[in-house]
C-alpha positions in Angstrom: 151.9 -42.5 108.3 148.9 -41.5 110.4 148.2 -38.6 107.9 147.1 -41.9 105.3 144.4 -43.1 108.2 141.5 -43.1 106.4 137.9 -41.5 107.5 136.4 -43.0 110.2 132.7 -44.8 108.5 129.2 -44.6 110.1 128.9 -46.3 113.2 132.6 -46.6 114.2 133.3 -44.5 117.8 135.9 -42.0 117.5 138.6 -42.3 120.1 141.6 -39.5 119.2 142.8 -37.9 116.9 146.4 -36.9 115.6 148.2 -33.8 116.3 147.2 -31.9 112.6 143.2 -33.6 113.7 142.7 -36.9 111.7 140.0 -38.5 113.6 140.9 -42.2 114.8 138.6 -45.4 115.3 140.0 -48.7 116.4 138.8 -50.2 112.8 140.9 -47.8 111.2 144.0 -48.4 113.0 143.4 -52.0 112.5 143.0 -51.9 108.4 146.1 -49.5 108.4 148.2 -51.6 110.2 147.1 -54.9 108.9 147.9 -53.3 105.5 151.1 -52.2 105.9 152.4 -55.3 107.3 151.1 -57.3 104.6 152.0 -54.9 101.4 155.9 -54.5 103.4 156.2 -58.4 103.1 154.9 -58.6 99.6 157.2 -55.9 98.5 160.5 -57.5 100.0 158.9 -61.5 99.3 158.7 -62.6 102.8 156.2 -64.3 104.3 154.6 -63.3 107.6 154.6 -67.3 109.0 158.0 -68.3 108.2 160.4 -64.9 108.2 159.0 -62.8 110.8 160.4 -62.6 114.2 158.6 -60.4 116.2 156.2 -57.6 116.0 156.6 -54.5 118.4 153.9 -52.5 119.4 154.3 -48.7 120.0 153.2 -45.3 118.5 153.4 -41.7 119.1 149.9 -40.7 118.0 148.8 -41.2 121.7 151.1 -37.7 122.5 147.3 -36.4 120.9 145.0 -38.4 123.6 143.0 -37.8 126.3 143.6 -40.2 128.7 145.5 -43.7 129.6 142.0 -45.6 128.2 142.6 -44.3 124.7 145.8 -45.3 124.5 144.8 -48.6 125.3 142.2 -48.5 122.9 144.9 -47.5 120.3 147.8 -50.2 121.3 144.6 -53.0 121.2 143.5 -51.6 117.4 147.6 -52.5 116.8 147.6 -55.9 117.7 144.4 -56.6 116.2 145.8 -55.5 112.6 148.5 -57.9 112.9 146.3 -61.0 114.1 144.4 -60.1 110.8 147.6 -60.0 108.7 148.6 -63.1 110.4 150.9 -62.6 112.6 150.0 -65.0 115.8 150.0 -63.8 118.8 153.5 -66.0 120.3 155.3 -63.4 117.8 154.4 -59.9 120.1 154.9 -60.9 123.5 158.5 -62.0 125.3 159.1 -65.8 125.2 158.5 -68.0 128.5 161.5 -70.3 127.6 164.4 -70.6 125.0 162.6 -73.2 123.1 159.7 -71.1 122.2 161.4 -68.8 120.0 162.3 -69.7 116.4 165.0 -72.5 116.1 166.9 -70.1 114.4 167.0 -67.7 117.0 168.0 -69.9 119.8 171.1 -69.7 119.8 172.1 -66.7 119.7 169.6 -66.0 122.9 170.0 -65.7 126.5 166.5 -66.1 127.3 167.7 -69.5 129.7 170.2 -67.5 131.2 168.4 -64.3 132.1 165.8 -62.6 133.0 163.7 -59.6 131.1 162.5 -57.2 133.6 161.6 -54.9 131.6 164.4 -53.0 130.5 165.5 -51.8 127.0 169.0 -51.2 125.9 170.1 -50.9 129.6 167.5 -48.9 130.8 164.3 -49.5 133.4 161.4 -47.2 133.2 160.4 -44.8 135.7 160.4 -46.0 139.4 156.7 -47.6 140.0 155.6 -47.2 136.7 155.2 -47.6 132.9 155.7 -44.0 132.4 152.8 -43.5 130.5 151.1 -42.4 133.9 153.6 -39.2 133.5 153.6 -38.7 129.7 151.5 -40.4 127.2 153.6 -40.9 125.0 156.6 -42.5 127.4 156.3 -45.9 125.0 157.6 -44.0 121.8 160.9 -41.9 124.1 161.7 -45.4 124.8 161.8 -46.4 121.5 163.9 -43.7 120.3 166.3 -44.1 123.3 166.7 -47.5 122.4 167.1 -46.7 118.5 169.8 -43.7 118.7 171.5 -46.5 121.1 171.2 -49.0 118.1 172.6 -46.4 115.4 175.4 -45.1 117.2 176.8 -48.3 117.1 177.9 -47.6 113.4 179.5 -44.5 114.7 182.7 -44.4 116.8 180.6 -42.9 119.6 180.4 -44.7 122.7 176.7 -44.3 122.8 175.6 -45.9 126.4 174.7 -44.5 129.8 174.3 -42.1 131.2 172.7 -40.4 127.8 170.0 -37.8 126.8 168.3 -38.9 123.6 165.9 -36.5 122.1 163.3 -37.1 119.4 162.5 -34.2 116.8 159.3 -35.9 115.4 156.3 -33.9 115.1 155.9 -34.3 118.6 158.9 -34.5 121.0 159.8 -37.2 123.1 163.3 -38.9 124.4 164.7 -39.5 127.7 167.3 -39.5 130.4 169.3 -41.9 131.7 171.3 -42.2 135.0 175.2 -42.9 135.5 175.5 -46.5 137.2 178.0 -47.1 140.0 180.3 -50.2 139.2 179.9 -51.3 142.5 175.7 -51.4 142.1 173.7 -54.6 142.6 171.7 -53.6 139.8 173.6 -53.1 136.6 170.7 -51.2 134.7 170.3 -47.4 134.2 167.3 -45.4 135.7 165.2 -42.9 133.7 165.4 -39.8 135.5 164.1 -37.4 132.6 161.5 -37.3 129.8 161.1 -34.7 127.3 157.1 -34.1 126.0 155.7 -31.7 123.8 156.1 -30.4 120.3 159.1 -30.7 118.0 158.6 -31.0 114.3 154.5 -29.2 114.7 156.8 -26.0 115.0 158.5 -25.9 111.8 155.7 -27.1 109.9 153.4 -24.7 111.1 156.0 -22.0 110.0 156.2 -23.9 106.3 152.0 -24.1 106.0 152.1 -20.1 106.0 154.1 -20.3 102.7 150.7 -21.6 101.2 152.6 -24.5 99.4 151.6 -27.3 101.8 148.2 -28.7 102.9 147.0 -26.2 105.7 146.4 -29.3 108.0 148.7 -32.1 107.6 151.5 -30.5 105.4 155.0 -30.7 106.9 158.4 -29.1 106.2 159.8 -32.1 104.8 157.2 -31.8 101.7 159.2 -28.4 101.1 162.5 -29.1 101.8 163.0 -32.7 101.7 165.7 -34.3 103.9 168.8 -31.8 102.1 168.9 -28.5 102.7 171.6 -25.9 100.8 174.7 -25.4 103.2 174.7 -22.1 101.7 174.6 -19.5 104.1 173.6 -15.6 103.8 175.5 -12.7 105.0 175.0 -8.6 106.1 171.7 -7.6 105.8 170.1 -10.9 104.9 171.1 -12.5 107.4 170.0 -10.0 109.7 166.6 -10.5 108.4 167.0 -14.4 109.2 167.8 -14.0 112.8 165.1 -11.7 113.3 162.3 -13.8 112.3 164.2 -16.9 114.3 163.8 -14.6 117.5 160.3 -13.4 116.4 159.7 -17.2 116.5 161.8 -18.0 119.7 159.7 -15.9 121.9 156.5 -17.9 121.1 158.5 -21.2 122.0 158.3 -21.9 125.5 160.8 -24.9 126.9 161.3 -25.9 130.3 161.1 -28.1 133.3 157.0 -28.7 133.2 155.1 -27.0 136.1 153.4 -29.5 138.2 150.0 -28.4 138.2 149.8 -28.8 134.1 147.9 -31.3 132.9 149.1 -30.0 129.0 152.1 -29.2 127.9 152.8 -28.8 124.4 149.1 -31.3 123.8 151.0 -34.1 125.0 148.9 -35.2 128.3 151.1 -35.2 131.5 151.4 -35.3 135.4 154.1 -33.6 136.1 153.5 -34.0 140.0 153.8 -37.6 140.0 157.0 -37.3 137.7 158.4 -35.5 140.2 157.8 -37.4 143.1 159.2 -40.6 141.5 162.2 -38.5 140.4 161.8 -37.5 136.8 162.4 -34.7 134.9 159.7 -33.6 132.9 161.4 -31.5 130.1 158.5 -30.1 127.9 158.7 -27.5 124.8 155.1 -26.0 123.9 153.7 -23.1 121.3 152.3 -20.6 123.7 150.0 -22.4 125.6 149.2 -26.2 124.9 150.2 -25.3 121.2 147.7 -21.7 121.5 150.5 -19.8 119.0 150.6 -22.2 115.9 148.4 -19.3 114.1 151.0 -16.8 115.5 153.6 -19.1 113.9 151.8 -19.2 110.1 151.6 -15.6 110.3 155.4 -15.6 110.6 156.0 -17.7 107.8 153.7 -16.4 105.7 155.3 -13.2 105.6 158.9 -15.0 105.0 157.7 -16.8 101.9 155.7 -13.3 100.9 158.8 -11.2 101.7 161.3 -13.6 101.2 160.3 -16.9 99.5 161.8 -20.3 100.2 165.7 -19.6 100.6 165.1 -17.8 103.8 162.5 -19.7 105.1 164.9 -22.9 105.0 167.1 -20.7 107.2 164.7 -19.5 109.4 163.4 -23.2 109.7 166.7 -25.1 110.5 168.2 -22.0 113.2 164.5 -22.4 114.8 165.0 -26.2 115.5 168.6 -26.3 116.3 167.8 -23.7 118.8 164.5 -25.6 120.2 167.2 -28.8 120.8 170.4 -26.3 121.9 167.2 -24.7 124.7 166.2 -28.5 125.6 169.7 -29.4 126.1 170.5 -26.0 128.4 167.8 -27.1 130.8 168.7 -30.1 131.1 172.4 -29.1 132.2 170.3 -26.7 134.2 169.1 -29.5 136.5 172.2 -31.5 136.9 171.4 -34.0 134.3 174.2 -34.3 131.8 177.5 -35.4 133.7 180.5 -35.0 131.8 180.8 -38.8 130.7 176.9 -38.5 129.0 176.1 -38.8 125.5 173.8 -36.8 123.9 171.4 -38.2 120.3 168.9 -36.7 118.2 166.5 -38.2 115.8 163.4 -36.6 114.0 163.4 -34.9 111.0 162.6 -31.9 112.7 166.8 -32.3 114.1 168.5 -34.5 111.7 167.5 -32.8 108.2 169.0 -29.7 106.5 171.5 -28.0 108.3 170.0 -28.8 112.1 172.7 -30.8 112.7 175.7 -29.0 111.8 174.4 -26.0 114.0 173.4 -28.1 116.8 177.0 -29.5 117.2 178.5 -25.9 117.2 175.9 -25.0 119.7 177.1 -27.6 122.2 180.7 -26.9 121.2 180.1 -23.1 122.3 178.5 -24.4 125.5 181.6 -26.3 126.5 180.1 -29.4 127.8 181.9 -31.4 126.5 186.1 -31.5 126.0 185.3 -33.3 122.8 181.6 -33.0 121.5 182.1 -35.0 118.2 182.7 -37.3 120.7 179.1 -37.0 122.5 176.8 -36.3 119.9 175.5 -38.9 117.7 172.6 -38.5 114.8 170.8 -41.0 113.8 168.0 -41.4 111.5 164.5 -43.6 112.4 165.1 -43.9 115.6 161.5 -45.5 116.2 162.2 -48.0 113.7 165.6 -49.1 115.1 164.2 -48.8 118.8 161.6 -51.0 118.0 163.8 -53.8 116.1 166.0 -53.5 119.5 163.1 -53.9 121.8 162.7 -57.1 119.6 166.1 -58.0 120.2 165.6 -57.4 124.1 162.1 -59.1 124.7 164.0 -62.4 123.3 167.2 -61.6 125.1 169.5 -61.1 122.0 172.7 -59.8 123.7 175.6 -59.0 122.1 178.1 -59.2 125.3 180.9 -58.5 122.7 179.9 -55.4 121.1 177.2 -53.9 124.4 174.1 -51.8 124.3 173.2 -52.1 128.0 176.2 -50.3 130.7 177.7 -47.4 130.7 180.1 -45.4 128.7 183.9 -47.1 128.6 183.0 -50.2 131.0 182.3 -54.0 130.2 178.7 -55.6 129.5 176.8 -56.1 131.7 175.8 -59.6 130.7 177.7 -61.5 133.4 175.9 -59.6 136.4 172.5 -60.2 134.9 172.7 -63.8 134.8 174.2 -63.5 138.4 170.9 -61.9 139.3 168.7 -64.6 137.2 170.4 -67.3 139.5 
């Protein structure tokens, strides 16, 4: 979506700019929002006043940005394009009371009966903090926690905490969530990892040597689409495949961030005071703050010259599957994924092709589970879902029958929330 931004015009300050370097103004952030929420509602004939619920703010471009400021700047531009499509401003922020939500809505909420402190699907953010003062773009992993939460309910998974939940977008975010005690006062899970960095900027960068894509804003998925052949090579081919993934592996660097970076994988960060509030900072870069994206396009360019597409798809999909098999492996590293976890990808950089189908024998060859199928959940728009639930949490939509919020196997935790709002 940010690739359709349009130029920022004379006069307007330029505040960021995307990962592939579209320049950003608040106007145009405005005008792109306030058109898409208008054109969405024409196209499905609702209208704004009457059938919308709630609008949630959030966005990954801010992985791109320099400091906290900017992403203000950029969250502000949000909510102005939806005052100018209309949406008032009641309709993006939690309710004070029951009776100032839609009378539609009020019954099925628990806004009299509980509290929002701040927690989605079950989950706080970092001790003392937003998040956003450890990793810019904290807002969006919260999202996609909250989304793969929201899909796996149409799976038989289990899909609550404690959970790892990684997002394969073109850059990477996700989080971590603790294991809660039943005998704990509070009943919601802590976030005691983030992942930052880049995630789909990898494979495209491999895709834009083939020559086929735009050299700044094409992406794999403009190749490949969401399908990729199952159709695998043998003997000498697939030689050839595994040694361009390992050509590729050794310019992929993932692991716990350093605390002295500022950088990791573009994405701004402060990996001291993630660690002294007891976070995980999980981070998967290109060389240095993204330094090897030419190395990258050199590589694919000499798949697609030496090779053409078929291999390239391979080379692609064993890339990512092994960027989210490395992310998982450090976080098993440091403790974080107990044997009653769940773990979800979303991102077309893990949920196209064949990603998922070698990611789940990848944690079945690790053993971390007795049962992986059981574990592992994909879902697709993750951001879109997370934001609907965030909706659904702001206005305290519970579902005590069928949970989000606990942990894996045990009741909701409905009860000891309104125990705590008394």
């Amino acid at each position: 979506m940010s690739r359709d931004i349009r130029p920022p015009k004379p006069g307007e300050e330029i505040f960021g700019e995307t990962i592939d370097g579209t320049e950003i103004t608040r106007q145009s952030v405005t005008e792109l929002v306030r058109d898409i929420i208008i054109e969405c509602h024409r196209e499905v004939h609702l209208d704004i006043n009457c059938d919308l619920d709630f609008v949630v703010r959030s966005t990954g471009v801010v992985a791109e940005m320099e400091s906290p400021d900017q992403v203000g700047d950029f969250v502000i531009a949000l909510a102005n394009g939806c005052l100018i499509a209309g949406v008032p401003p009641r309709k993006m922020t939690p309710p004070m009371a029951k009776e100032n939500l839609s009378k539609k809505l009020q019954p099925f909420s628990f806004t009299d009966k509980v509290v929002f402190v701040g927690a989605v699907a079950g989950v706080l953010p970092p001790l003392g903090s937003t998040g956003v003062e450890m990793v810019a773009n904290e807002m969006e992993g919260e999202l996609a926690m909250a989304g793969i939460k929201e899909g796996a309910k149409w799976t038989p998974v289990d899909f609550r905490n404690p959970c790892i939940t990684i997002d394969f977008g073109t850059t990477l975010d996700g989080r971590i969530t603790s294991d809660v005690p039943k005998d704990a006062v509070n009943p919601f899970a802590k976030t005691i990892g983030n992942f930052c960095g880049l995630a789909g900027a990898i494979p495209d960068a491999i895709v834009r040597g083939s020559g086929l894509v735009d050299p700044r804003t094409g992406c794999a998925l403009d190749v490949f689409g969401e399908a990729s052949s199952r159709g695998l090579f043998r003997g000498r081919e697939s030689a050839v495949v595994g040694d361009y993934v390992e050509r590729c592996r050794k310019h992929i660097d993932i692991r716990v961030v350093p605390p002295e970076r500022r950088r990791f994988g573009r994405v701004p960060v402060y990996a001291d005071i993630a660690a002294k509030s007891g976070v995980f900072l999980i981070g998967c870069d290109c060389g240095e703050n993204g330094g090897d994206i030419p190395k990258l396009v050199e590589i694919g360019a000499e798949i697609y010259r030496n090779h053409g597409l078929p291999v390239m798809n391979l080379v692609v999909d064993r890339v990512c599957a092994d960027m989210a098999l490395r992310l998982v492996d450090v976080a098993v590293q440091a403790n974080l994924v107990p044997p009653n976890s769940s773990i979800g990808f979303t991102g077309r950089a893990a949920i196209s092709g064949n990603k998922p189908y070698l990611i789940v024998d990848g944690i079945a060859e690790r053993g971390i589970y007795d049962d992986p199928i059981d574990h592992l959940v994909f879902v697709d728009d993750g951001l879109g879902r997370g934001a609907a639930l965030m909706g659904r949490c702001m206005c305290s939509l519970g579902k005590p029958r069928n949970p989000l919020g606990g942990v894996r196997g045990g009741p909701c935790i409905m009860k000891r929330r309104m125990k705590i709002g008394k």
